[in-house]
Each structure stands twice: as structure tokens, then as C-alpha cells.
C-alpha positions as CSV (number, residue, x, y, z in Angstrom):
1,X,6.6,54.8,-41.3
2,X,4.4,52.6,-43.9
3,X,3.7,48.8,-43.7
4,X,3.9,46.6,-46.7
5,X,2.1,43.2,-47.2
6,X,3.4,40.8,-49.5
7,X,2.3,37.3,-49.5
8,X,4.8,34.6,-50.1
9,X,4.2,30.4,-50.9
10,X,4.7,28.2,-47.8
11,X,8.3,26.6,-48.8
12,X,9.2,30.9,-49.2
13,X,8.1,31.5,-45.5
14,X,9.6,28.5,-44.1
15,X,12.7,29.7,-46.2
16,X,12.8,33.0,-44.7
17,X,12.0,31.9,-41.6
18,X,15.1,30.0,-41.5
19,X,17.0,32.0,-42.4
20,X,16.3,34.5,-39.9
21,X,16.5,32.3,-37.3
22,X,20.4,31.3,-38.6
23,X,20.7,35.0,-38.0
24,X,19.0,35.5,-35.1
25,X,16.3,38.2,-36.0
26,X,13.0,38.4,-36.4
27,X,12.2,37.4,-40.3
28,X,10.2,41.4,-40.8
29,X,13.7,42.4,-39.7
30,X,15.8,40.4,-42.0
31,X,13.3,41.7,-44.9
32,X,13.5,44.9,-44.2
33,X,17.0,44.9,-44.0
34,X,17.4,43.0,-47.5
35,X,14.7,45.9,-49.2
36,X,17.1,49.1,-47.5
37,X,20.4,47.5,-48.9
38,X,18.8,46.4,-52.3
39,X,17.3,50.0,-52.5
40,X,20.4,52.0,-51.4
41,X,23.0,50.8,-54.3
42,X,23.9,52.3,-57.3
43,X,22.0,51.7,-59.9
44,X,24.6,50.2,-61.8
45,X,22.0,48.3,-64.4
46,X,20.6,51.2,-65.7
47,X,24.3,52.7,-65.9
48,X,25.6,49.8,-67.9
49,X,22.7,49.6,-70.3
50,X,22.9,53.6,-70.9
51,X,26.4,53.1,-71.8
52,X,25.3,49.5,-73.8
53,X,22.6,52.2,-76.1
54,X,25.0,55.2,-76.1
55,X,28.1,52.7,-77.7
56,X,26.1,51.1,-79.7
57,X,24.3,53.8,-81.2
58,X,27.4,56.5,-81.3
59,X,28.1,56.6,-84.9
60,X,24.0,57.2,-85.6
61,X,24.7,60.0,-82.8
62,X,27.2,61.4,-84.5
63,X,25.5,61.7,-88.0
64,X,22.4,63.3,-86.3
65,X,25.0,65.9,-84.9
């Protein structure tokens, strides 16, 4: 397993920190829960702006053809 550093401003910390605490984990946990879920969905942004290009560039596409 690899560690990560990250610095974050005072009123972030306290944020976090807070947070955690609401939840009743250690704030390392709560980030590293936050990064896994972020990091397992679909990558639905780059889906929607594939389709956003291929739409908008179909009838180019189909003169190239």
C-alpha cells in the first residue's frame, strides 16, 4: 500500500476534521473512503462528452465516410 501527502489550508483541516468526527472516524479514513468511491464510478463525464463530439460532429463523420 502507498501513502499520499496532500496539504490542505487550516479552515480545510478543521473542515475535515469535523466532519469526521460527525461520522465518527478518523479524518485519513473518511479521505480515503471519499478517493475509493470517487475513483470507482463510471466515468460518466467522459461518456457524455464522447457522445456531445460524436452528435455534434455526425454529419462531418458521415461525409468523411
Amino acid at each position: 500500500m502507498s501513502t499520499i501527502t496532500i496539504q490542505l489550508s487550516d479552515e480545510r483541516l478543521l473542515r475535515l476534521q469535523e466532519l469526521a468526527k460527525e461520522a465518527k472516524i478518523a479524518p485519513e479514513e473518511l479521505i480515503r473512503a471519499s478517493v475509493e468511491e470517487w475513483l470507482s464510478r463510471p466515468k460518466e463525464d467522459f461518456a457524455r462528452a464522447a457522445n456531445y463530439v460524436l452528435r455534434k460532429n455526425a454529419e462531418l463523420y458521415r461525409r468523411l465516410a
